[in-house]
CHARMM-style PDB file with segment names, atoms N, HN, CA, C and O in Angstrom:
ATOM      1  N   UNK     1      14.614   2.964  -6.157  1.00  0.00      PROA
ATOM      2  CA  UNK     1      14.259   3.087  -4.771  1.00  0.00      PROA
ATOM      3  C   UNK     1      15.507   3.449  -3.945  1.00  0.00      PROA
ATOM      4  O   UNK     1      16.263   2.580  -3.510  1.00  0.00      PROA
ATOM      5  N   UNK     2      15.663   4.571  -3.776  1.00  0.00      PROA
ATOM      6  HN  UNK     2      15.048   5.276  -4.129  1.00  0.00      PROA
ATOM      7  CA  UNK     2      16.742   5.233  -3.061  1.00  0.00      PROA
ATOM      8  C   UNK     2      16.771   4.605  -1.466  1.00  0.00      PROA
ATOM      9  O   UNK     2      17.787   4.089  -1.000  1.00  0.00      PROA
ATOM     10  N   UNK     3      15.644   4.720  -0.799  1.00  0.00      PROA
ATOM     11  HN  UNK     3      14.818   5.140  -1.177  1.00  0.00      PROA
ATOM     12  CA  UNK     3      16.057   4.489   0.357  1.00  0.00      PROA
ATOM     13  C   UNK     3      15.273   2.786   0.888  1.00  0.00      PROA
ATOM     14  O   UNK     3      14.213   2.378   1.362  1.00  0.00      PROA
ATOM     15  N   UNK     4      16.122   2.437   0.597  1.00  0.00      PROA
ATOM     16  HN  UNK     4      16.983   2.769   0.212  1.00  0.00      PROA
ATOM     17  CA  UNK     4      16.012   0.811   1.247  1.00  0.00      PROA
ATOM     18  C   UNK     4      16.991   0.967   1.983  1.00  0.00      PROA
ATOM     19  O   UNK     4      17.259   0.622   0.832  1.00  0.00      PROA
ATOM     20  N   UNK     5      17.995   1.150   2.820  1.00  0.00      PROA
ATOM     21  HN  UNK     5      17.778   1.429   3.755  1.00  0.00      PROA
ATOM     22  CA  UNK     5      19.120   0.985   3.630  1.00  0.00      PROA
ATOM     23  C   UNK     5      18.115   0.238   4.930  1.00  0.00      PROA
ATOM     24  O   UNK     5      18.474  -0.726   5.606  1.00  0.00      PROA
ATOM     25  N   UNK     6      16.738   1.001   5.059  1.00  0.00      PROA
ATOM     26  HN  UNK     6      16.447   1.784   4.510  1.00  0.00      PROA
ATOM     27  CA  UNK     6      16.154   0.845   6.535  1.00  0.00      PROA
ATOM     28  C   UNK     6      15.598  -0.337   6.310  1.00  0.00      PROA
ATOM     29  O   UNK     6      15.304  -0.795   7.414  1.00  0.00      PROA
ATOM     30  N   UNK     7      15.222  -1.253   5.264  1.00  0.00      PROA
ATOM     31  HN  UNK     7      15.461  -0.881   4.367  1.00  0.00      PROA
ATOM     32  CA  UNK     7      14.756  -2.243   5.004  1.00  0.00      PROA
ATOM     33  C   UNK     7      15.353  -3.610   5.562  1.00  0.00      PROA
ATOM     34  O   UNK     7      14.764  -4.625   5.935  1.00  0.00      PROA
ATOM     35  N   UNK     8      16.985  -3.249   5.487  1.00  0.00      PROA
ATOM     36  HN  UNK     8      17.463  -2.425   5.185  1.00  0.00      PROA
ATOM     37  CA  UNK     8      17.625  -4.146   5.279  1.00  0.00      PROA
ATOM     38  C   UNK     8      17.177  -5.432   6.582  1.00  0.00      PROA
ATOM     39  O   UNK     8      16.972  -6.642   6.485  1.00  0.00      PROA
ATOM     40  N   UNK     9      17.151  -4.177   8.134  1.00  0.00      PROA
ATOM     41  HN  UNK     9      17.318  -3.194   8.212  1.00  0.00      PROA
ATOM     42  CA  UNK     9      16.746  -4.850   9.402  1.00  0.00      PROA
ATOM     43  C   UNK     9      15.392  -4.563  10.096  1.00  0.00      PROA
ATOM     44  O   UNK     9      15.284  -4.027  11.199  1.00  0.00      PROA
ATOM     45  N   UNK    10      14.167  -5.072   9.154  1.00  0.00      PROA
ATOM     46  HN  UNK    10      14.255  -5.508   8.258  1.00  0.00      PROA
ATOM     47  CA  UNK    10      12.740  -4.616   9.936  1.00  0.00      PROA
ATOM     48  C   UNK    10      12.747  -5.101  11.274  1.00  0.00      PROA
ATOM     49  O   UNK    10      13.341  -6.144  11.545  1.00  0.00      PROA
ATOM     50  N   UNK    11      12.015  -4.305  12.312  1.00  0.00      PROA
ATOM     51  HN  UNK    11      11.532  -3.458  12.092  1.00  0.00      PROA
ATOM     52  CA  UNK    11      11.535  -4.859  13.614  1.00  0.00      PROA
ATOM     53  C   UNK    11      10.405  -5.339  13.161  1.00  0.00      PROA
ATOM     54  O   UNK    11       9.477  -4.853  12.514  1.00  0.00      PROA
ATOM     55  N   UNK    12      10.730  -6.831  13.801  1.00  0.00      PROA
ATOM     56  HN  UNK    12      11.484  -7.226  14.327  1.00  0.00      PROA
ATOM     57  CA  UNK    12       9.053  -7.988  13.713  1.00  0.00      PROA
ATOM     58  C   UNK    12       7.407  -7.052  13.755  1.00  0.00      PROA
ATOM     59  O   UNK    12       7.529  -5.877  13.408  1.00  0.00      PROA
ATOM     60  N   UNK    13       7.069  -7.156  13.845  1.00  0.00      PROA
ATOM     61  HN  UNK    13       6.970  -8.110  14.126  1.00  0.00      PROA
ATOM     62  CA  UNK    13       5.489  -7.114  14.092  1.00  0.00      PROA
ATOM     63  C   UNK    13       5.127  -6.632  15.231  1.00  0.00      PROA
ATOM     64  O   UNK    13       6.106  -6.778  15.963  1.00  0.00      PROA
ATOM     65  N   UNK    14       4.191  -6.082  15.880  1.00  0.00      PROA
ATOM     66  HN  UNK    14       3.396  -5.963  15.286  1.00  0.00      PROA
ATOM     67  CA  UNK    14       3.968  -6.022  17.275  1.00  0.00      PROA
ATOM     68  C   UNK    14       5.049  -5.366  18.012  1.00  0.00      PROA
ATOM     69  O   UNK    14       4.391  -4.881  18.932  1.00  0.00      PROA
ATOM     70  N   UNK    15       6.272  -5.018  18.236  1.00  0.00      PROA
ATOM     71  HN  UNK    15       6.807  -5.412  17.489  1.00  0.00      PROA
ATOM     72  CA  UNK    15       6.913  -4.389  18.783  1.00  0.00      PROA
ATOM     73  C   UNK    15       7.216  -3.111  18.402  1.00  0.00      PROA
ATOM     74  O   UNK    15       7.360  -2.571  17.306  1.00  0.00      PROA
ATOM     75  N   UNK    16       7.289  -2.694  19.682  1.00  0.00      PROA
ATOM     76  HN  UNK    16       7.172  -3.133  20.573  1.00  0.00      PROA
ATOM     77  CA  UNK    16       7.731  -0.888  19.206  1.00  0.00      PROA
ATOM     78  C   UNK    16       8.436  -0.339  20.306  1.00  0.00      PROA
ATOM     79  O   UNK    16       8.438  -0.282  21.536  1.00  0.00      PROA
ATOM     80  N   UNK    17       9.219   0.155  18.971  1.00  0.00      PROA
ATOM     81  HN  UNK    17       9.218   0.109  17.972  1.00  0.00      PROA
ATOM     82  CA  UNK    17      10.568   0.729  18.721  1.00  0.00      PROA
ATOM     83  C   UNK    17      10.741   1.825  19.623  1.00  0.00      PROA
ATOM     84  O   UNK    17      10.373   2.764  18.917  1.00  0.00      PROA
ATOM     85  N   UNK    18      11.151   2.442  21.025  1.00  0.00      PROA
ATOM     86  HN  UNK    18      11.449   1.679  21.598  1.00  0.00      PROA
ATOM     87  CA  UNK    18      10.835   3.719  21.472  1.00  0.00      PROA
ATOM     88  C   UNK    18      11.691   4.875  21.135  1.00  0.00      PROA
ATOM     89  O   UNK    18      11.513   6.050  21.455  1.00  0.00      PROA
ATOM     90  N   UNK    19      12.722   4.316  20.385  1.00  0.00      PROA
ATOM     91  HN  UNK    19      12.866   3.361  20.125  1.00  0.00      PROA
ATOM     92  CA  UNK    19      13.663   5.301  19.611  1.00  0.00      PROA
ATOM     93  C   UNK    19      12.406   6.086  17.916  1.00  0.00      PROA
ATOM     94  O   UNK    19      12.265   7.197  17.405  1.00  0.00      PROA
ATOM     95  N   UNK    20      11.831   4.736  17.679  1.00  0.00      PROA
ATOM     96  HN  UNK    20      11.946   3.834  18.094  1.00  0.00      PROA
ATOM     97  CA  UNK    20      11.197   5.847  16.761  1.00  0.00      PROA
ATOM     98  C   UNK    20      10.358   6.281  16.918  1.00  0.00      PROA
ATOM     99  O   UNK    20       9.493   5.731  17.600  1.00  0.00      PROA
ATOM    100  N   UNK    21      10.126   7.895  16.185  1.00  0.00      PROA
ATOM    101  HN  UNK    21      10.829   8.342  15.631  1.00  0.00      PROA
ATOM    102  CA  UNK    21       9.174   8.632  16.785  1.00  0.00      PROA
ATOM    103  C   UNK    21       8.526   8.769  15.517  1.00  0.00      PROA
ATOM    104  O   UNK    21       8.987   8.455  14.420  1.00  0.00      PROA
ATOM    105  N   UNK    22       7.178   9.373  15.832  1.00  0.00      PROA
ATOM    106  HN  UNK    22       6.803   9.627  16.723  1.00  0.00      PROA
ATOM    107  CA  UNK    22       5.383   9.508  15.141  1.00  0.00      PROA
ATOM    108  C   UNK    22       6.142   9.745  13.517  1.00  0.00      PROA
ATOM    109  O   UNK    22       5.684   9.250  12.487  1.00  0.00      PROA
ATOM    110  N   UNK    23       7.107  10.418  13.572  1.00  0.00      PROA
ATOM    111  HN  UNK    23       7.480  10.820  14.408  1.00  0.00      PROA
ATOM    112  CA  UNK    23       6.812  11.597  11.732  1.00  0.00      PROA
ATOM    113  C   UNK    23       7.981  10.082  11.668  1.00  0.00      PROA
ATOM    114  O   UNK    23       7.099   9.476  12.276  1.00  0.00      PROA
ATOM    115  N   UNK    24       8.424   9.655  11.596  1.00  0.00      PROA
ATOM    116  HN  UNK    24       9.140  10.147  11.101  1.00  0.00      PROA
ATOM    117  CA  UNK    24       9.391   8.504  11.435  1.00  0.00      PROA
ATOM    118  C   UNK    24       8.362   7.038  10.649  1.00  0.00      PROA
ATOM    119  O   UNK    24       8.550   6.624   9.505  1.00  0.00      PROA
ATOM    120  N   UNK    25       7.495   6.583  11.460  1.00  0.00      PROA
ATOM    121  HN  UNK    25       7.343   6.919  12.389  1.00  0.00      PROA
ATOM    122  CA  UNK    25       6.600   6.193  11.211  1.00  0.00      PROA
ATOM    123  C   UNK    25       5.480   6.651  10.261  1.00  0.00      PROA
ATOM    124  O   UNK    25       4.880   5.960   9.437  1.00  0.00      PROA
ATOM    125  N   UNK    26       5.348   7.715  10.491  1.00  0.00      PROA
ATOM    126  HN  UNK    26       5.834   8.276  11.160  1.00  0.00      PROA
ATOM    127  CA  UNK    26       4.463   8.343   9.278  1.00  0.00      PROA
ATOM    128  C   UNK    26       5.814   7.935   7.779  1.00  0.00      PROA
ATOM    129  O   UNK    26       5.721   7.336   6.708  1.00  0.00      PROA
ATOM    130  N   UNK    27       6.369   8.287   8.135  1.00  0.00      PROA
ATOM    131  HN  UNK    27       6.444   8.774   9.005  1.00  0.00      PROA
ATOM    132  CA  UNK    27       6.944   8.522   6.190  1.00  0.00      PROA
ATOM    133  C   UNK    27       7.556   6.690   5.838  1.00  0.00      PROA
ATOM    134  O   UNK    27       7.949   6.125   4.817  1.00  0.00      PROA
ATOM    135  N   UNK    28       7.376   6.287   7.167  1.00  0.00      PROA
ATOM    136  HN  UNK    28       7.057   6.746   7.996  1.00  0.00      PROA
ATOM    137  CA  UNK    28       7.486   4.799   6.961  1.00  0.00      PROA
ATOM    138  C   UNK    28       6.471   4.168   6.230  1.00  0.00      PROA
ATOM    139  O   UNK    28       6.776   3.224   5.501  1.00  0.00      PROA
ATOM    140  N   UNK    29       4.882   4.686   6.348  1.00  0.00      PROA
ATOM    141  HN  UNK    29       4.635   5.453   6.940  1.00  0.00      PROA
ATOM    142  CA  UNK    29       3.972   4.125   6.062  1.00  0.00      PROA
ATOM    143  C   UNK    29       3.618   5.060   5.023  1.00  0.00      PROA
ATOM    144  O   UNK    29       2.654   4.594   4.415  1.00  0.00      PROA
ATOM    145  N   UNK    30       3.947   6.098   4.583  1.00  0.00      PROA
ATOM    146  HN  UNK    30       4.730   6.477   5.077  1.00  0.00      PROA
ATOM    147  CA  UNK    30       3.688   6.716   3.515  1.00  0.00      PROA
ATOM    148  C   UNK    30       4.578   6.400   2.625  1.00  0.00      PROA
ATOM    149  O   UNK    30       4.349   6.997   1.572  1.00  0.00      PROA
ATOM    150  N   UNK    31       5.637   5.619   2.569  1.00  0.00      PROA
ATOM    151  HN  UNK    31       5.823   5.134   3.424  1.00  0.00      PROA
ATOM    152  CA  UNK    31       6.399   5.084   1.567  1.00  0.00      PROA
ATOM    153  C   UNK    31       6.009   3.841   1.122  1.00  0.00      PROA
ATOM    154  O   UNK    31       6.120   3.348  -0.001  1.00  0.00      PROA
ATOM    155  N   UNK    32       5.387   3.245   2.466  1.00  0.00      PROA
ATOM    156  HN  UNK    32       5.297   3.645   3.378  1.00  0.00      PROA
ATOM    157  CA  UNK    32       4.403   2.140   1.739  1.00  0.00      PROA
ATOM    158  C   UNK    32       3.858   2.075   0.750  1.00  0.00      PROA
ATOM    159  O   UNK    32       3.956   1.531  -0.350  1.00  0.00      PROA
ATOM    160  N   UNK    33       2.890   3.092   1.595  1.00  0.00      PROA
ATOM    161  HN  UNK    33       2.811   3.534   2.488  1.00  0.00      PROA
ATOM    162  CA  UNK    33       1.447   3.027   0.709  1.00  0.00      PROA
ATOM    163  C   UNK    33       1.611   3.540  -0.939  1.00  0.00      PROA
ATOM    164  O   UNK    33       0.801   3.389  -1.853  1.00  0.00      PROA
ATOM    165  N   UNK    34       3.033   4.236  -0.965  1.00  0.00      PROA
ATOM    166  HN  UNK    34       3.691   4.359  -0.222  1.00  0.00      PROA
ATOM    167  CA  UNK    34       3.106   4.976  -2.205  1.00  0.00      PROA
ATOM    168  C   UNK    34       3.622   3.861  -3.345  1.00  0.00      PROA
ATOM    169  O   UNK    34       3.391   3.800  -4.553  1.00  0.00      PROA
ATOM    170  N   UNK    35       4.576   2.831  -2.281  1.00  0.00      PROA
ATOM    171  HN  UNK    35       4.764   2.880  -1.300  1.00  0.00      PROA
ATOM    172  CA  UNK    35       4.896   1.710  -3.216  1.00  0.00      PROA
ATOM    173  C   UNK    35       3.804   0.838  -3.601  1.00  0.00      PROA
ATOM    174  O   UNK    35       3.577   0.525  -4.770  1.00  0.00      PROA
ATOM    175  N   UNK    36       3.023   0.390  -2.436  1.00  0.00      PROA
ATOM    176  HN  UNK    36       3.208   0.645  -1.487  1.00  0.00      PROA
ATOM    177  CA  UNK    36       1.931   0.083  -2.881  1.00  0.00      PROA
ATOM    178  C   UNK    36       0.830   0.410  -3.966  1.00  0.00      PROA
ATOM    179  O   UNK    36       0.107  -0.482  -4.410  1.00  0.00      PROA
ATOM    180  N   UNK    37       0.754   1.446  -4.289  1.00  0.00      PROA
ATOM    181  HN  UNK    37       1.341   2.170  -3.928  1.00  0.00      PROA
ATOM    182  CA  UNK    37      -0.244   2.109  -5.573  1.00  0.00      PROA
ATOM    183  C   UNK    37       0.609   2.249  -6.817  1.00  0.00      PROA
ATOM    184  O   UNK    37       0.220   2.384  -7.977  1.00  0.00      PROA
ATOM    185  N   UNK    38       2.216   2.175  -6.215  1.00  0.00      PROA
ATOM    186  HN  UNK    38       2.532   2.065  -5.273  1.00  0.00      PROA
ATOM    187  CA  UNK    38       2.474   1.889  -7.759  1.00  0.00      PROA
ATOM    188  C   UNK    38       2.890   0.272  -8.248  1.00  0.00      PROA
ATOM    189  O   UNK    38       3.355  -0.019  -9.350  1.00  0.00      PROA
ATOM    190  N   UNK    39       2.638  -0.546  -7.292  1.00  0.00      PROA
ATOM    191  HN  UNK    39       2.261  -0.310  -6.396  1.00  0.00      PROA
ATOM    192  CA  UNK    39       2.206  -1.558  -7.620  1.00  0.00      PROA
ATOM    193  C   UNK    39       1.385  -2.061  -8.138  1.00  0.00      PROA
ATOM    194  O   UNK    39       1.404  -3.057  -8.861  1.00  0.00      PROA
ATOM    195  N   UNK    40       0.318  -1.221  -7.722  1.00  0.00      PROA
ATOM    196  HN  UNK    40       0.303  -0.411  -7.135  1.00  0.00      PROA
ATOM    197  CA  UNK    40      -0.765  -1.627  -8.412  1.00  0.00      PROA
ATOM    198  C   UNK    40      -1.250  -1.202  -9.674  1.00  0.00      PROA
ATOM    199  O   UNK    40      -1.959  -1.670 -10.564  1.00  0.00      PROA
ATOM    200  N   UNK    41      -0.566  -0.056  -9.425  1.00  0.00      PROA
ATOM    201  HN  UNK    41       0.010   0.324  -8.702  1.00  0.00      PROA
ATOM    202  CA  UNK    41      -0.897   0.984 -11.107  1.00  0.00      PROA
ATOM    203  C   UNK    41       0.069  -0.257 -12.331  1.00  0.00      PROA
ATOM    204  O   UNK    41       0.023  -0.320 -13.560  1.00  0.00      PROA
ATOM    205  N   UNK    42       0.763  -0.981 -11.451  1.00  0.00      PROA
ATOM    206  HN  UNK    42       0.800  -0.930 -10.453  1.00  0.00      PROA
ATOM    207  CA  UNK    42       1.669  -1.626 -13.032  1.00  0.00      PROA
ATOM    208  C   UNK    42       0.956  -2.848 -13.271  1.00  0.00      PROA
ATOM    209  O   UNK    42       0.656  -3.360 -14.349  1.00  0.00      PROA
ATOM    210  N   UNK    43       0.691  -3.307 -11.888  1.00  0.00      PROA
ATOM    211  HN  UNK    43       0.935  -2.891 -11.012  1.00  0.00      PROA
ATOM    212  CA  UNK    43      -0.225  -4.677 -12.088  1.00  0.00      PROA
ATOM    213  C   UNK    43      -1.524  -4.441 -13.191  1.00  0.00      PROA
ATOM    214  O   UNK    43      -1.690  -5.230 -14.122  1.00  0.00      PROA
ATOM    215  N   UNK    44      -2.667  -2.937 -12.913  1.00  0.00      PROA
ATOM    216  HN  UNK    44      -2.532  -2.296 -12.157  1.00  0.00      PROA
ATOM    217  CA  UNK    44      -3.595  -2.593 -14.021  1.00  0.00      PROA
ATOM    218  C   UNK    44      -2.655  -2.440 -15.231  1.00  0.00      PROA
ATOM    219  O   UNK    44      -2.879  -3.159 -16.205  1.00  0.00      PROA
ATOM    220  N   UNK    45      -1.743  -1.673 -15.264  1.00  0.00      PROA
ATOM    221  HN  UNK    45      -1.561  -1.089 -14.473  1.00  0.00      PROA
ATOM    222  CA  UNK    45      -1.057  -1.608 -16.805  1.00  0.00      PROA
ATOM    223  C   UNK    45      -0.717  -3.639 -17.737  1.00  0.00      PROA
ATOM    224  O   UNK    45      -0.846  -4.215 -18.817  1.00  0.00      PROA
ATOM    225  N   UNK    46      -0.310  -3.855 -16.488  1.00  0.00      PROA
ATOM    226  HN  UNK    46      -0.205  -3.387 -15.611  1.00  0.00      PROA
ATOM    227  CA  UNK    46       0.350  -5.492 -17.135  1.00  0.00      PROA
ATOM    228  C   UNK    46      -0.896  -6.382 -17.346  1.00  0.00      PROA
ATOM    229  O   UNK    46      -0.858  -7.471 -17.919  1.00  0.00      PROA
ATOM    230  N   UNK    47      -2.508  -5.548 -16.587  1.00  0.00      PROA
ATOM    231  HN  UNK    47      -2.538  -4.664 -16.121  1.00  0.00      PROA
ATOM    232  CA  UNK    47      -3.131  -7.013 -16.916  1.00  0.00      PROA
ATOM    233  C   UNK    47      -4.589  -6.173 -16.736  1.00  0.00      PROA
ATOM    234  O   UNK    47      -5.240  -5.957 -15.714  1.00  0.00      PROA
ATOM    235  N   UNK    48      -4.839  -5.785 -18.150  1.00  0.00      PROA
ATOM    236  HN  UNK    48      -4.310  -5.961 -18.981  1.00  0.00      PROA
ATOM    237  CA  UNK    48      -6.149  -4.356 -18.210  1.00  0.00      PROA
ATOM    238  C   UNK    48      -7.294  -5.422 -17.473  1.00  0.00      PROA
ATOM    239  O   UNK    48      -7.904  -5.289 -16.412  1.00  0.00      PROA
ATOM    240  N   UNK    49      -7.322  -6.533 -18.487  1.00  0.00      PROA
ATOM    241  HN  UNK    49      -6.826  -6.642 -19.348  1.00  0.00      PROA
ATOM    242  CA  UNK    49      -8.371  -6.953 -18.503  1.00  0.00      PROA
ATOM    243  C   UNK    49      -9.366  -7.864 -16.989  1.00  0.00      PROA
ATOM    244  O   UNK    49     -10.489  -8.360 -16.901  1.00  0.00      PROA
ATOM    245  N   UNK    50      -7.970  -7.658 -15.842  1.00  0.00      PROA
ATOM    246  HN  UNK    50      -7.058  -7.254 -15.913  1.00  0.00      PROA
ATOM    247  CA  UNK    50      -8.416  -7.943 -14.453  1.00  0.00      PROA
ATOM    248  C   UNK    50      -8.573  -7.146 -13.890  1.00  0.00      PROA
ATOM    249  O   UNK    50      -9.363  -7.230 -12.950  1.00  0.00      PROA
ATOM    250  N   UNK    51      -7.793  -5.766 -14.215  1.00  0.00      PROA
ATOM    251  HN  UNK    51      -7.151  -5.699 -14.979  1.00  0.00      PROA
ATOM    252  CA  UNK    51      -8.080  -4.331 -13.724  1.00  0.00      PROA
ATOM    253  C   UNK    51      -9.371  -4.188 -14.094  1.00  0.00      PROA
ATOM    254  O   UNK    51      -9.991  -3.702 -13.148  1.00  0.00      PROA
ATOM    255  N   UNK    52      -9.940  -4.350 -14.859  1.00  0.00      PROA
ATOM    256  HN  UNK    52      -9.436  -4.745 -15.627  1.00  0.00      PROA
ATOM    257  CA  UNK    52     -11.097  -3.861 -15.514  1.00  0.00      PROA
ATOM    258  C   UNK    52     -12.418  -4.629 -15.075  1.00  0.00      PROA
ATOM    259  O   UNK    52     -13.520  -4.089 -15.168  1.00  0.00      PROA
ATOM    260  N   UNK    53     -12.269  -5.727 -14.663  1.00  0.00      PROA
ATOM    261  HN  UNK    53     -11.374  -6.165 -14.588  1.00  0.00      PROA
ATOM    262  CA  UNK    53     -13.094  -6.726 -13.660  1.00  0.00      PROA
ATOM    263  C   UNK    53     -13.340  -6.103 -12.574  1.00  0.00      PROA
ATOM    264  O   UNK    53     -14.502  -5.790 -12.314  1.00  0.00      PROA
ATOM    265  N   UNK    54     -11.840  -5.659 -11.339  1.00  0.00      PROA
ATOM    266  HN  UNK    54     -10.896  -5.913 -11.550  1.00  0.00      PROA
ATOM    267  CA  UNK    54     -12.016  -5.408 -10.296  1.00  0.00      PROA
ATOM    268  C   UNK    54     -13.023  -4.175 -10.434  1.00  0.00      PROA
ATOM    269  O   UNK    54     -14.118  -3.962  -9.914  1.00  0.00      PROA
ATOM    270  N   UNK    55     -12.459  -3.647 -11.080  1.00  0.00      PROA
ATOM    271  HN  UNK    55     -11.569  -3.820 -11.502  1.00  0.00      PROA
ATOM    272  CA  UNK    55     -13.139  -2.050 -11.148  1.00  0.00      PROA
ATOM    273  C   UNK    55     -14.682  -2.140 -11.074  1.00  0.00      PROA
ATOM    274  O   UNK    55     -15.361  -1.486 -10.282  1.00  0.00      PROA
ATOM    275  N   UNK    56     -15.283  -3.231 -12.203  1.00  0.00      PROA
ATOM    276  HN  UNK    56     -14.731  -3.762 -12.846  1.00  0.00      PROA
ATOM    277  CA  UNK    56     -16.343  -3.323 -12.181  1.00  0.00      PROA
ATOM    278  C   UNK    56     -17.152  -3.751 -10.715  1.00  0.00      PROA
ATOM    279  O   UNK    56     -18.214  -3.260 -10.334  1.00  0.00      PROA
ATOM    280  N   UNK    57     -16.257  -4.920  -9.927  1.00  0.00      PROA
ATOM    281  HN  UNK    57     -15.394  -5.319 -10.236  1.00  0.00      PROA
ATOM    282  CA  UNK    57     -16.597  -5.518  -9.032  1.00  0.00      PROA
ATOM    283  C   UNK    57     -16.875  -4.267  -7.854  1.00  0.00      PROA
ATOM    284  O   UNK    57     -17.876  -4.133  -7.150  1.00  0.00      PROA
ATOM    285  N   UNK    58     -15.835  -3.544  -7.886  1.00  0.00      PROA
ATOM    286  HN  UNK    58     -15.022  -3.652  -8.458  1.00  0.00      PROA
ATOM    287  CA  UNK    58     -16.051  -2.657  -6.632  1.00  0.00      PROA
ATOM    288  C   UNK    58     -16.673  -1.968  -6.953  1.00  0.00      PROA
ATOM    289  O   UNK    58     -17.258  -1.533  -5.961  1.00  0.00      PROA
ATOM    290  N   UNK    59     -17.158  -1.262  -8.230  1.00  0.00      PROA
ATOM    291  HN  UNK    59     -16.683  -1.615  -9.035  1.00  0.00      PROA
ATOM    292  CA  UNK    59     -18.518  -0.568  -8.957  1.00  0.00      PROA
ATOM    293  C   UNK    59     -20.033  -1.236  -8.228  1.00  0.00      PROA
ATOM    294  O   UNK    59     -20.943  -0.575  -7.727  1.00  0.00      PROA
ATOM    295  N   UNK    60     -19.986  -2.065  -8.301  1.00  0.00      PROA
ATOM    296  HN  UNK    60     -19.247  -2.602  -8.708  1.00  0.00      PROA
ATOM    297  CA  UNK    60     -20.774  -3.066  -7.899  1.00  0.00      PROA
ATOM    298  C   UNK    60     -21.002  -3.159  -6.372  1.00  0.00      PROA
ATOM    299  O   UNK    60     -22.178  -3.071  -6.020  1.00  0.00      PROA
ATOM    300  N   UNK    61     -20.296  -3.283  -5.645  1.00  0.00      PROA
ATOM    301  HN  UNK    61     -19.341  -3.355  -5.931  1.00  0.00      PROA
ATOM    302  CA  UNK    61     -20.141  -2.688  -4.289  1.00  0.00      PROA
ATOM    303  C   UNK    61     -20.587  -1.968  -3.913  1.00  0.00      PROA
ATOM    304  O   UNK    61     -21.548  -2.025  -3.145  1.00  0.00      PROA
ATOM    305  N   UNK    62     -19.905  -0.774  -4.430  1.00  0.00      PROA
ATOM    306  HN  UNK    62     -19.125  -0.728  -5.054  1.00  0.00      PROA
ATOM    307  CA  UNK    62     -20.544   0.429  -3.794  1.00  0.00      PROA
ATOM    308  C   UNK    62     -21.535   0.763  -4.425  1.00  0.00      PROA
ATOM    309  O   UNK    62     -21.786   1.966  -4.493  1.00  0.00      PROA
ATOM    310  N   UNK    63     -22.329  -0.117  -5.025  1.00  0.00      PROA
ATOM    311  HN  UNK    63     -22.126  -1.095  -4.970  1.00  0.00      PROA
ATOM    312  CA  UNK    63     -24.057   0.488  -5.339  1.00  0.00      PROA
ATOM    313  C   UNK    63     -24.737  -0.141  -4.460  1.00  0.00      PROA
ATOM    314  O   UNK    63     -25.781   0.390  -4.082  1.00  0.00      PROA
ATOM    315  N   UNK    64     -24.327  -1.470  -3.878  1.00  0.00      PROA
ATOM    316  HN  UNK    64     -23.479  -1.902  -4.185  1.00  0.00      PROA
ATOM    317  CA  UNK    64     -25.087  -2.245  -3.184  1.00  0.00      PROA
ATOM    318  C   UNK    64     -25.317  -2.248  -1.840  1.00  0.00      PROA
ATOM    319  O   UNK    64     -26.116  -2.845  -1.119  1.00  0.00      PROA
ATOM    320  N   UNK    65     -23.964  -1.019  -1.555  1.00  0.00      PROA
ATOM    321  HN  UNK    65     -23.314  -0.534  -2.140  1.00  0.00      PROA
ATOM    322  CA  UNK    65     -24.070  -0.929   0.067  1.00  0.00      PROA
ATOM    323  C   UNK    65     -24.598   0.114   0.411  1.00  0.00      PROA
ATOM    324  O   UNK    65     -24.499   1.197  -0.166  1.00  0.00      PROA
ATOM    325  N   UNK    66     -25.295  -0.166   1.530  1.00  0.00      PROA
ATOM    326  HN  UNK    66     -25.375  -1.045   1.999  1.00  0.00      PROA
ATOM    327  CA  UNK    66     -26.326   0.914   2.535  1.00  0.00      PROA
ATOM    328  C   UNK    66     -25.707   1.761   2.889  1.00  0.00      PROA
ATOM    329  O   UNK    66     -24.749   1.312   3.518  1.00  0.00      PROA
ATOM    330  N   UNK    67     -25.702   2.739   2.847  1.00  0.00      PROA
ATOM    331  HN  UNK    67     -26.480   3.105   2.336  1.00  0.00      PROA
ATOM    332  CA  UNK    67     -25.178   4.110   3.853  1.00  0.00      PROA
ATOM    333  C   UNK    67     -25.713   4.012   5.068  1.00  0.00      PROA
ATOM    334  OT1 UNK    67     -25.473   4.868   5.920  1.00  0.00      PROA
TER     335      UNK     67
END
């Protein structure tokens, strides 16, 4: 993970920043989300057999819900 430097000092919650601007925020939250899915892709690799539950569960879901 190359760029953690910005990590080091998050602004709390609820406040905003007027120095940062929209595409700043965008690649803020697109670095998230990207860490996020590969979190999760290792969590299914480290543990099939809960991956394989959820999957079913949200299978399950989306048959049951109404459009």
């Amino acid at each position: 993970m190359p760029e953690q430097d910005d990590r080091d000092a998050p602004s709390p919650r609820g406040t905003h920043d007027p120095a940062e601007t929209e595409a700043e925020r965008r690649r803020r939250r697109a670095r998230f989300l990207r860490e996020l899915a590969e979190a999760r892709a290792l969590r299914d690799r480290v543990q099939p057999r809960r991956a394989k539950a959820a999957r079913l569960r949200h299978a399950m879901r989306m048959r049951t819900f109404r459009w």
